[in-house]
C-alpha positions in Angstrom: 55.8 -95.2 19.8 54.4 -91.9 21.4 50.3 -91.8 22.2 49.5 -88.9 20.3 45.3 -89.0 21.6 46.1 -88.1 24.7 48.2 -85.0 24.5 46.0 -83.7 21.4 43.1 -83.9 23.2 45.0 -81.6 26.7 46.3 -79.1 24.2 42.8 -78.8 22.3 41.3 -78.6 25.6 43.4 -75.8 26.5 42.9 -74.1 23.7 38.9 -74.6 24.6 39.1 -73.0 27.5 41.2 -69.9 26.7 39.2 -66.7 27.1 41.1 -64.1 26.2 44.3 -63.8 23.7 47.0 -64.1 26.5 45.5 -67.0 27.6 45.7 -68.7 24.1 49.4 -67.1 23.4 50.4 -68.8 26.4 48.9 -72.6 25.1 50.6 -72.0 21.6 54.1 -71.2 23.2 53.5 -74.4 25.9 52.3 -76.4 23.0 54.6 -75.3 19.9 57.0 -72.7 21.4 60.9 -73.9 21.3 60.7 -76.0 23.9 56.9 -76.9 23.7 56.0 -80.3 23.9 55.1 -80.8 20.4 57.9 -79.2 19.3 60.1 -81.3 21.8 58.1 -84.2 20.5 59.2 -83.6 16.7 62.7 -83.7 18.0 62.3 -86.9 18.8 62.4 -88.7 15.4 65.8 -88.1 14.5 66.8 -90.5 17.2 64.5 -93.1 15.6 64.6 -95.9 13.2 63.5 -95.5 9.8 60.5 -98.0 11.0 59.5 -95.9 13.7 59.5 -92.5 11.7 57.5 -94.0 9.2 54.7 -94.6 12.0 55.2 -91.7 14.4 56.5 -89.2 11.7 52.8 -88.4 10.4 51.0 -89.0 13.3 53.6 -86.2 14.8 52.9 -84.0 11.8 49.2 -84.8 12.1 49.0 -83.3 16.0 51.5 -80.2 14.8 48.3 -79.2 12.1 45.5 -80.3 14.1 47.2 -77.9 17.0 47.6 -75.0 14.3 44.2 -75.0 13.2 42.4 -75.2 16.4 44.5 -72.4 17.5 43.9 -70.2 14.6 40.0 -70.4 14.8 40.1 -69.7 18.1 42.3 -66.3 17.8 39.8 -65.4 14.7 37.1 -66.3 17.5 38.2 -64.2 20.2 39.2 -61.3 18.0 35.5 -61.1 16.6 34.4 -61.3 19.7 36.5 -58.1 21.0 35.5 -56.6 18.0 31.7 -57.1 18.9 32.5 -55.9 22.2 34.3 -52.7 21.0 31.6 -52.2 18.4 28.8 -52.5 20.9 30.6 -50.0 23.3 31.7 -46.9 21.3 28.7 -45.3 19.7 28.5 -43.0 17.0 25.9 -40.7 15.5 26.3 -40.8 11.9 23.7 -37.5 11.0 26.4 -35.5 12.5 28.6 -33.9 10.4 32.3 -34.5 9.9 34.4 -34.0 13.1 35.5 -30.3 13.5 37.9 -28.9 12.1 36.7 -29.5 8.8 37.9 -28.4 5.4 34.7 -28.0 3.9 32.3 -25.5 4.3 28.3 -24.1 3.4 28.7 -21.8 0.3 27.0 -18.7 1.1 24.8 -19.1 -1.3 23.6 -22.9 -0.4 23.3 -21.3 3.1 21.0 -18.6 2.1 18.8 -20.6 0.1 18.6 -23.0 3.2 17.3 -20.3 5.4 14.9 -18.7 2.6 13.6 -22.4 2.0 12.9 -22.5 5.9 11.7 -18.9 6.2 9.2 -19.5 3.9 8.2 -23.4 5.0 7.5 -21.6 8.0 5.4 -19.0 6.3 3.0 -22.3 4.7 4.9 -22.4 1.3 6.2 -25.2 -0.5 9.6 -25.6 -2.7 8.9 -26.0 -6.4 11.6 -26.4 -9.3 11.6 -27.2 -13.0 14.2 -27.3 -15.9 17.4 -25.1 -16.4 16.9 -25.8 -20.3 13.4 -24.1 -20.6 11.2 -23.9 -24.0 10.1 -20.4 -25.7 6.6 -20.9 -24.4 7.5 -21.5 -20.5 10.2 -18.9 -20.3 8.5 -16.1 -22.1 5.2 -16.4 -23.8 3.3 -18.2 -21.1 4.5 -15.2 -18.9 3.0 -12.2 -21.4 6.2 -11.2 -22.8 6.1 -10.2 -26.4 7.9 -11.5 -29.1 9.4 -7.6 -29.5 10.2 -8.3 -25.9 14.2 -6.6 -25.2 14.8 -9.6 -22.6 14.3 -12.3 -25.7 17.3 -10.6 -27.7 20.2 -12.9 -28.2 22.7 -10.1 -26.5 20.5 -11.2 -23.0 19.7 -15.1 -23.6 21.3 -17.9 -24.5 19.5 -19.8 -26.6 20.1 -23.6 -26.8 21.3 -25.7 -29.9 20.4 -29.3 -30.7 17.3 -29.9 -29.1 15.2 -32.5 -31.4 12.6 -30.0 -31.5 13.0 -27.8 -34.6 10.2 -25.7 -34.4 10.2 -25.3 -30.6 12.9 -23.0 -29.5 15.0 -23.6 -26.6 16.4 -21.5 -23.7 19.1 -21.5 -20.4 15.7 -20.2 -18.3 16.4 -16.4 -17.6 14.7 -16.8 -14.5 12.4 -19.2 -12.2 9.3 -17.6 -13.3 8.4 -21.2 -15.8 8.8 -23.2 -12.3 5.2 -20.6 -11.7 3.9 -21.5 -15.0 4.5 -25.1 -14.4 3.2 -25.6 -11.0 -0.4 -23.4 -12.3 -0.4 -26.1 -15.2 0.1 -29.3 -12.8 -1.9 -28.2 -10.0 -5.0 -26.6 -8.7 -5.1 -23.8 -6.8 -4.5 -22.5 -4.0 -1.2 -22.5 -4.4 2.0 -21.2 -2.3 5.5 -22.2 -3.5 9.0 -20.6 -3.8 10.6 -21.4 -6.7 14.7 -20.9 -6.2 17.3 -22.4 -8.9 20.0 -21.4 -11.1 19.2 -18.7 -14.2 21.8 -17.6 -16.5 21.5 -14.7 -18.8 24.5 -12.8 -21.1 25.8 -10.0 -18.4 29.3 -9.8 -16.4 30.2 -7.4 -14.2 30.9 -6.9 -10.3 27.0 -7.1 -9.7 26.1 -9.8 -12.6 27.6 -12.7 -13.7 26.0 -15.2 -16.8 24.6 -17.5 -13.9 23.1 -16.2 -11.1 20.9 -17.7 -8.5 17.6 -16.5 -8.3 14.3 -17.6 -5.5 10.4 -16.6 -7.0 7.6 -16.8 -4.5 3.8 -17.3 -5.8 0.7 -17.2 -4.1 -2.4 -18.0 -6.2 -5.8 -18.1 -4.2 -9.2 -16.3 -3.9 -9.6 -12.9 -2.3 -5.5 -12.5 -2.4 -4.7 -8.9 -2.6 -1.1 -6.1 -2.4 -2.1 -6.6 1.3 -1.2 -10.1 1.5 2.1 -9.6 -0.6 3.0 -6.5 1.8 2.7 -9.3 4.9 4.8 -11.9 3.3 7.5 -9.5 2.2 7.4 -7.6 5.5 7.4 -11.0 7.5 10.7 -12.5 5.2 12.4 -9.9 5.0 12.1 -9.5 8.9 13.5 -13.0 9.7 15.7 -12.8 6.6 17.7 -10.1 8.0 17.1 -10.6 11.7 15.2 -7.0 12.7 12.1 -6.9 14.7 10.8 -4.1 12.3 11.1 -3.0 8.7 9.9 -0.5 7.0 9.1 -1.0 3.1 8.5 1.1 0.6 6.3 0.0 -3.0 7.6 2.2 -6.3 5.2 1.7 -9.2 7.1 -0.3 -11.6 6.5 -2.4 -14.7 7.0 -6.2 -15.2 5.1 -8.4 -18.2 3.9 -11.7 -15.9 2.3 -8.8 -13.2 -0.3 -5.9 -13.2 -0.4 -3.9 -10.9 3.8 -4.3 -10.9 5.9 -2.5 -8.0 9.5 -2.7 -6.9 10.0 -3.3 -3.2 12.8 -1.0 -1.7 13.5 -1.8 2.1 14.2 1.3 4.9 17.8 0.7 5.9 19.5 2.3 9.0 23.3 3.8 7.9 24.3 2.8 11.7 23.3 -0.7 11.5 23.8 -1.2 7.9 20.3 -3.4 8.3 17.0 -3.2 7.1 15.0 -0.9 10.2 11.9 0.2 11.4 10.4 3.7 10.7 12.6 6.8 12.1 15.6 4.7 12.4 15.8 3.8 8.4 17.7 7.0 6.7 18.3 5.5 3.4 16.4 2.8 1.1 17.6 -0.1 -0.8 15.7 -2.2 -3.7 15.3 -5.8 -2.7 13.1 -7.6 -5.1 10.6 -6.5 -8.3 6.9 -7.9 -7.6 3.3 -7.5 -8.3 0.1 -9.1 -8.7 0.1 -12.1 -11.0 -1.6 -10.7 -14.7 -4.8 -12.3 -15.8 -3.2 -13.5 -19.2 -0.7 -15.4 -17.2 -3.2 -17.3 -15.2 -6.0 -17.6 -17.9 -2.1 -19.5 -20.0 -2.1 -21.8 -17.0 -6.0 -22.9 -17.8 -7.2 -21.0 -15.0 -10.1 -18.7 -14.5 -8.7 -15.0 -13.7 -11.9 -14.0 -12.7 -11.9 -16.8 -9.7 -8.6 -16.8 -8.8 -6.1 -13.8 -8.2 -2.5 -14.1 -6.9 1.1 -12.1 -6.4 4.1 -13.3 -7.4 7.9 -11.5 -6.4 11.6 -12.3 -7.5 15.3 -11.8 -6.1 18.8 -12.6 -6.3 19.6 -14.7 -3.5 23.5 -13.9 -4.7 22.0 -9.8 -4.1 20.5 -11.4 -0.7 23.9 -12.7 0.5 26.3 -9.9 -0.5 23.4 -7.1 1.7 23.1 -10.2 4.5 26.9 -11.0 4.8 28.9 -8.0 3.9 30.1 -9.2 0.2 31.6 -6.7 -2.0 32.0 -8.9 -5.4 29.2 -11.1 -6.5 32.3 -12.9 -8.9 34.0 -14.2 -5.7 31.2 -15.9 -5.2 31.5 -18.9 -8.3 35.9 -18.7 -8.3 36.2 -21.4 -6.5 38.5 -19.6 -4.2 39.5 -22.1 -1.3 40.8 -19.3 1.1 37.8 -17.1 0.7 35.3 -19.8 0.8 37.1 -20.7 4.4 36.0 -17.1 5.6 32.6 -16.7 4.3 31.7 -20.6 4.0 29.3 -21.6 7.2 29.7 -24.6 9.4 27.1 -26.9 8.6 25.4 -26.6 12.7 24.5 -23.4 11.1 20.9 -23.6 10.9 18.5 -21.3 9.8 14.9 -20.4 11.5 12.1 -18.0 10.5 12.7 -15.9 14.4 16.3 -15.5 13.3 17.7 -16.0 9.8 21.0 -18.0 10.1 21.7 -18.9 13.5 25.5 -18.3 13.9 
């Protein structure tokens, strides 16, 4: 008979005392390699009797799976442990983005809104939004637009089926002027949001598509005036289109939800093809429809037109990217087309400011 104890407790103390993987590779081959000295021990009981295999055979087995599982918890041990250690050394910041090059990109559009969103947070205003599916009252009538109204003919909305509301009827929101009635409705004044989102109305063309993006700014306070709306337009377009001075010019115009109403054309220089200052802009381009909020449309909000006053303006931030970015096609702009979304996309470290727009 062979004393087992003796060599079980060497080879576990071995394996103990390995600190790294060769170390314990080179106690498995010693111990149960071809001619380790388990396996040399296992060899042994063919040239026994039957009466001494029945003794040593399973204490020989016994050592050969005590040996096996020592030695596989202690490779599971020291590979954690590397692990840890590899873990604890690399690090990684994980608000990056993906590691350039990257396939994906910032839509033109998402990127625009970005920097409008921060032009104006800059500016003291807030971001308000409110459902694409709007209600008759919110779209239109809390706005002052008449039922004869052209813009509530079926050829320019789409009107929505199925809503469990007979009597009420239900709109895709031609614009984000209800995100203005909303806000008047849930909160007291003063008040300074921009309201962008999706709007949809029935046109299709190289300028128009059905859904479009639009961004609404209001402003409702005491003492607000034309003069603050000429500042806020002057100061966003400014950063907007990255020129230290513009020039803007106010057309009387006619909207329902505003009184006075004007449409806001911008001087732009033919050299630069940006908006300029006065005696370099030759030419003028119409940015955005605006006015002063009308006293129906705040006393519809439950507020008190005689205390509080406010302006209100609107544009299409798809219009905004095509001047901004050189685009031709405002349809490009929802096909989904990989190549041309690779040369107009913008890399995510793109990040706008109110001193400088997009900074590329």
């Amino acid at each position: 008979m062979t004393d087992t104890s003796q060599l079980q407790a060497d080879i576990l103390a071995q394996i103990d005392v390995a600190s790294a993987p060769d170390a314990l590779e080179a106690v498995r081959v010693a111990a149960m390699g071809k001619q380790g000295s388990i396996t040399l021990l296992l060899k042994t009981l063919g040239g026994m009797s039957p009466e001494e295999r029945a003794v040593n055979g399973p204490a020989f087995n016994g050592l050969r799976e005590t040996v096996t599982a020592a030695l596989s918890a202690k490779k599971a041990a020291l590979d954690e442990a590397a692990l840890n250690a590899k873990l604890a050394a690399e690090t990684q910041d994980m608000t990056l983005p993906v590691a350039l090059p990257a396939t994906g990109s910032v839509h033109p559009v998402s990127q625009v809104m970005d920097e409008l969103a921060e032009i104006f947070a800059d500016m003291g205003f807030a971001v308000a939004s409110g459902p694409e599916i709007e209600d008759d009252w919110h779209n239109f009538t809390a706005l002052n637009i008449p039922e004869s109204h052209p813009a509530r003919a079926m050829h320019d909305t789409f009107y929505v089926d199925g809503k469990p509301d007979a009597e009420t009827k239900y709109v895709l929101r031609t614009h984000t002027s209800p995100v203005q009635i909303r806000t008047m409705m849930g909160q007291k004044p003063p008040i300074r949001i921009i309201a962008p989102g999706r709007v949809y109305r029935s046109d299709s063309d190289a300028t128009h598509t059905p859904m479009f993006h639009q961004i609404e700014g209001l402003v409702i306070d005491k003492g607000i005036t034309l003069a603050h709306l000429r500042w806020t337009l002057e100061t966003f377009i400014k950063a907007f289109f990255e020129v230290d001075d513009v020039v803007l010019r106010f057309r009387p115009s006619y909207f329902p939800f505003t009184e006075p109403s004007v449409e806001v054309d911008v001087g732009y220089s033919s050299k630069t093809n940006k908006p300029a200052g006065a005696g370099q802009a030759d030419k003028w381009l119409e940015v955005l429809g605006s006015g002063m909020v009308h006293p129906r449309v705040i006393a519809a909000c439950g507020l008190d037109p005689d205390e509080w006053q406010g302006f209100a303006f609107g544009t299409g931030v798809d219009r905004l990217a095509m001047l901004k970015y050189g685009l031709t096609d405002l349809r490009a702009f929802f096909d989904g087309d990989i190549k041309w979304l690779k040369h107009h996309g913008f890399s995510a470290f793109d990040l706008p400011s109110i001193s400088a727009g997009a900074v590329l």
